[in-house]
C-alpha positions in Angstrom: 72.2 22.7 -26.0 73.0 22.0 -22.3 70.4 23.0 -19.4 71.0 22.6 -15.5 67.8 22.9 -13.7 67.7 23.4 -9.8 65.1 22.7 -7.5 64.3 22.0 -4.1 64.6 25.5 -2.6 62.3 27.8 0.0 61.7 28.9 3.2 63.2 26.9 6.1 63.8 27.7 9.8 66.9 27.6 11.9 67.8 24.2 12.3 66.0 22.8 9.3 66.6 21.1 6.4 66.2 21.3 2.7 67.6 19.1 -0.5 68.6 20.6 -3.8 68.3 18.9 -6.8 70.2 19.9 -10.3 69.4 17.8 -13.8 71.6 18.4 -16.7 70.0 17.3 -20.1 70.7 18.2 -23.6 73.8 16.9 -25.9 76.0 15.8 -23.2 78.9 13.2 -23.2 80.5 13.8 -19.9 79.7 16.0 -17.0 83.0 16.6 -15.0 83.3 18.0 -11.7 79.7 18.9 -10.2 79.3 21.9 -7.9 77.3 24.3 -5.7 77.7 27.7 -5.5 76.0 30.5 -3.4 75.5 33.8 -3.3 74.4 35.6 -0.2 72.3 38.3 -0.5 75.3 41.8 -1.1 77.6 39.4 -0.9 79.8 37.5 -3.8 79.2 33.9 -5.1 81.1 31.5 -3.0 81.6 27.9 -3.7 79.7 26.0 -1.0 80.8 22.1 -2.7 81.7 20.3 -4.9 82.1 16.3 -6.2 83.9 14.5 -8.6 83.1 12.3 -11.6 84.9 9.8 -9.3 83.0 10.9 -6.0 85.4 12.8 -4.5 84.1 15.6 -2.3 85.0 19.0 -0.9 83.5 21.7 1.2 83.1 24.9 2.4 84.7 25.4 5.9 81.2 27.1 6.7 79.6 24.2 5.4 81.3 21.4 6.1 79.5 18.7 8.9 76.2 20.1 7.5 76.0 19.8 3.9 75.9 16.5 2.0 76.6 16.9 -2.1 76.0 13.5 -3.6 75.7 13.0 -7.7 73.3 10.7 -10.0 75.5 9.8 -12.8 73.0 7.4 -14.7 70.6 10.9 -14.3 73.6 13.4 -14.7 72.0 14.8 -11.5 73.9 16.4 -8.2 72.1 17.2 -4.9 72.3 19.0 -2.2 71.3 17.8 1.3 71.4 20.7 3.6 71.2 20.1 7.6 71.4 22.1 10.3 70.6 25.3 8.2 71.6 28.6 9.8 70.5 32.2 8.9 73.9 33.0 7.2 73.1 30.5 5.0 70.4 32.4 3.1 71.5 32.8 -0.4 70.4 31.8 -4.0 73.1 28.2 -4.9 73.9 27.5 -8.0 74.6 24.4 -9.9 77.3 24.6 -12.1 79.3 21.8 -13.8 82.0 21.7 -16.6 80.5 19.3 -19.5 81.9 17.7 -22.9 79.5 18.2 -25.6 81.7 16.6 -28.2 85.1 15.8 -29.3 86.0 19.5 -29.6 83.9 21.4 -26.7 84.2 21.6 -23.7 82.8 24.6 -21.0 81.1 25.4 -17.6 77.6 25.5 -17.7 75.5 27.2 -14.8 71.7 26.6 -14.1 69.4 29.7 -12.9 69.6 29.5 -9.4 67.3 28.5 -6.3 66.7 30.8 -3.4 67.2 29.2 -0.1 66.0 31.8 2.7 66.6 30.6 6.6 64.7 32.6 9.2 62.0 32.7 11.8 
């Protein structure tokens, strides 16, 4: 079995900053792509960014300047560094990564989710 854990979330004021972490462990042979999603609160899950096996990044347009994803591969861990944080980007993110268990499988695995609340 395959697990993503988050952590790293809270309560953070406008213009603060807060790091996410996400471990994957169990019978893994390669993680793929690495992302963060979010989902703000009545809203739908949105990808917020994402990395590469080979480092590659992308962003939301909302995010993008702010937001730092950076990945662990010796861990199998991604983070988060979040700057700059503003109200609208109160939501709970979600790690999620596609990862080889063996020869035949392959699928998208998701951890639980971290709430990250920005307010004064």
């Amino acid at each position: 079995q395959v697990q993503l854990v988050e952590s790293g979330g809270g309560w953070v004021q406008p213009g603060g900053a807060l790091r996410l972490s996400c471990a994957a462990s169990g019978s893994i042979c390669t993680i793929y792509n690495m992302a963060w999603d979010r989902q703000p609160p009545g809203n739908q899950r949105e990808l917020a960014a994402v990395i590469a096996s080979s480092g590659n990044t992308n962003y939301a347009d909302s995010v993008k300047g702010r937001f730092t994803i950076s990945r662990d591969n010796a861990k199998n861990t991604t983070y988060l560094q979040m700057n700059s944080l503003k109200t609208e980007d109160t939501a709970v993110y979600y790690c999620n990564a596609p990862i080889r268990t063996n020869r035949l499988n392959i699928r998208n695995y998701w951890g639980q989710g971290t709430q990250v609340t920005v307010s004064s």
